[in-house]
C-alpha positions in Angstrom: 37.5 -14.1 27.8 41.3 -14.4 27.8 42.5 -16.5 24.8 46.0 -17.7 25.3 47.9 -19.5 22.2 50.7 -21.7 22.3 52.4 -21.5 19.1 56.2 -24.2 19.1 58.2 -22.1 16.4 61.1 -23.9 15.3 63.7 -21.9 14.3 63.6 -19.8 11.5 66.4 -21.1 9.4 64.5 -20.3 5.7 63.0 -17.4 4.9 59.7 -19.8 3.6 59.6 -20.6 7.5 59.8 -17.2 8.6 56.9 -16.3 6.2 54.8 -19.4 7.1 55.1 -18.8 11.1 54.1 -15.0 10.6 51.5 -16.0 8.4 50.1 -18.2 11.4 51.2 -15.9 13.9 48.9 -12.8 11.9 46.3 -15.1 11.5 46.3 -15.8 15.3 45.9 -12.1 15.8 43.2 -11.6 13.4 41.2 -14.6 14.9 41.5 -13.4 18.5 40.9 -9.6 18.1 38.0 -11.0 16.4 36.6 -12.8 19.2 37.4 -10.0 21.8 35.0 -7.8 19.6 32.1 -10.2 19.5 33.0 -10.4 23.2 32.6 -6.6 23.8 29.3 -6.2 22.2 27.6 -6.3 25.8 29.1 -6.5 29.2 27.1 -8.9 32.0 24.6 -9.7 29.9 23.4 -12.0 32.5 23.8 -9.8 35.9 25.9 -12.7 37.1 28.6 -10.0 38.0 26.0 -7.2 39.6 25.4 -4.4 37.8 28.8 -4.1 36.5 28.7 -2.5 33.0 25.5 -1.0 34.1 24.5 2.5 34.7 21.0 3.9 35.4 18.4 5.2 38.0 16.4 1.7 37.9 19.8 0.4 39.6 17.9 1.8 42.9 14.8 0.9 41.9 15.1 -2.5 41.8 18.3 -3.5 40.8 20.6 -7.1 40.6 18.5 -9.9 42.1 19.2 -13.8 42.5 15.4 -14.8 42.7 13.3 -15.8 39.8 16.1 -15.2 37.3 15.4 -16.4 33.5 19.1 -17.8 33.0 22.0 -18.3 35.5 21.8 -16.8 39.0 20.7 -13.2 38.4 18.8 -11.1 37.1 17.9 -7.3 36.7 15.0 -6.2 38.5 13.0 -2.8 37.5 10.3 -1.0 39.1 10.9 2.2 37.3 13.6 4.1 35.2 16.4 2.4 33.6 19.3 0.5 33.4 21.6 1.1 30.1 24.7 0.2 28.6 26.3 2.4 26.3 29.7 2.8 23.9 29.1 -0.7 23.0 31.3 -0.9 19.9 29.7 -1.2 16.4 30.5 -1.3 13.0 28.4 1.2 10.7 26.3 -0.3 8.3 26.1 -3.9 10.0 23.3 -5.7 10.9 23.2 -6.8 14.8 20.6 -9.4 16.4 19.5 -8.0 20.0 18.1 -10.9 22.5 16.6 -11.0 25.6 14.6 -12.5 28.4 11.4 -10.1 29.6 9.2 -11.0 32.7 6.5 -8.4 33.5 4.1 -8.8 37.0 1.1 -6.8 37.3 2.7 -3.9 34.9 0.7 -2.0 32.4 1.0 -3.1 28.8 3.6 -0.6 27.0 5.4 0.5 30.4 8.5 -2.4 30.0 10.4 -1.6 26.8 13.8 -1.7 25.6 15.3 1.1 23.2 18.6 1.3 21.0 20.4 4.4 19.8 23.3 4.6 18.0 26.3 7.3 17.6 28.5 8.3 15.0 29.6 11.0 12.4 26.4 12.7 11.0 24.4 9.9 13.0 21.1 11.3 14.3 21.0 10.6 18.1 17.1 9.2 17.8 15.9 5.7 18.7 15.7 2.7 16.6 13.4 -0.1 16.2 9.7 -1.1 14.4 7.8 -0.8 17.5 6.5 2.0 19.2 6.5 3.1 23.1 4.0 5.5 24.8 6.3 7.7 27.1 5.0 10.9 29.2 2.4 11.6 25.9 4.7 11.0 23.2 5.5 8.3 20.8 9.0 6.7 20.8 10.7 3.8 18.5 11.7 1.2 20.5 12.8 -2.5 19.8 10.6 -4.5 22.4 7.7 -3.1 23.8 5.7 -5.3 26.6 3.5 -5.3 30.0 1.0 -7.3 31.6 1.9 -10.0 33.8 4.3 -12.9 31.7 6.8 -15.7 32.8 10.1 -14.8 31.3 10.0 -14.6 27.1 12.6 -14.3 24.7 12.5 -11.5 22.6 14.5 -11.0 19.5 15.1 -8.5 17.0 17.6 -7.8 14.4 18.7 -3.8 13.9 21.0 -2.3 11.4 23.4 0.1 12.5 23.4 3.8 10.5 26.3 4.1 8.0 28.8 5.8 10.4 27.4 4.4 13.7 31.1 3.2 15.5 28.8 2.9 19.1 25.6 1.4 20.4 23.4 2.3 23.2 21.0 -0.1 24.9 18.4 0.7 27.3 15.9 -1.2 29.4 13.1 0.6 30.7 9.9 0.5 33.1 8.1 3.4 32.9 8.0 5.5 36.1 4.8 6.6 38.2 3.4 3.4 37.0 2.6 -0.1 39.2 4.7 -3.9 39.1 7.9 -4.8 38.1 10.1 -5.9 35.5 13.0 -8.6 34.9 15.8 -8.6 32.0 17.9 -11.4 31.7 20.1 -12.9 29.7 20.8 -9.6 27.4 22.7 -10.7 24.4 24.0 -8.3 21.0 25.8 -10.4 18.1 26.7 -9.6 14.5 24.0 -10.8 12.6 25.8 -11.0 9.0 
């Protein structure tokens, strides 16, 4: 999102003026650096731009698709593996909502899921989340954990980053060697506070 602002500064004749347009002028700053960061949270949230800002085996697997999408004109398609985003900026300490569309066809319960890890300074590199994903015989945290065969559901969950955690990784999964298919769509990480 490009933010343009048109700002008519008269000329600064007083020094009162000068301090009033660089008090609007800093504030204007502030304000939009604020809105890139919300803005960088998660690229292509919605696949309408491909996979761009995507990276991940399930890319092959499946991939982009314009059929059947939950929101808009694409969505991700998964038959196995994953598709992930990660460096997504964060602020340490800060709760962040996570939302989503999930469609499952003819998958076994547990084998969609989504995980989140986060990085930092003296952050452990383990996943987050209250729920709990079966994976090759082992038990992994994950934030949304689903199967079966569903129409498209929204899925929320709100996360708190670690104290030093400055990046966020997201990951949506379908576990491999297993049969069906799943859709993400409209893939969305705010500030929550």
């Amino acid at each position: 999102m490009n933010t343009t602002y048109h700002i008519d500064a008269p000329s600064i004749s007083s020094p009162r003026r000068g301090t009033q347009f660089l008090i609007v002028l800093g504030a204007a700053v502030i304000l939009s650096a604020g809105l890139l960061r919300a803005d960088e949270l998660i690229k292509n949230g919605g696949f309408e731009d491909g996979s761009s800002g995507w990276w991940g085996p399930g890319l092959k697997s499946g991939g982009v698709v314009s059929d059947q999408a939950g929101g808009g004109a694409n969505c991700l398609n998964l038959s196995e593996g994953f598709v992930c985003q990660d460096k997504r900026p964060v602020e340490g300490g800060k709760s962040y909502k996570i939302s989503m569309k999930i469609r499952s066809e003819s998958a076994p319960e547990g084998s969609v899921y989504v995980q989140v890890s986060f990085r930092g300074e003296g952050v452990k590199p383990g996943w987050y989340g209250a729920e709990v994903a079966s994976v090759e015989g082992r038990s992994e945290k994950a934030l949304f954990v689903t199967g079966g065969t569903q129409e498209w559901k929204e899925y929320t969950s709100v996360i708190d980053a670690p104290a030093n955690a400055t990046e966020m990784l997201i990951y949506l999964r379908k576990l491999g060697g297993t049969a069906g298919t799943a859709s993400f769509d409209d893939v969305k990480i705010e500030p929550a506070n």
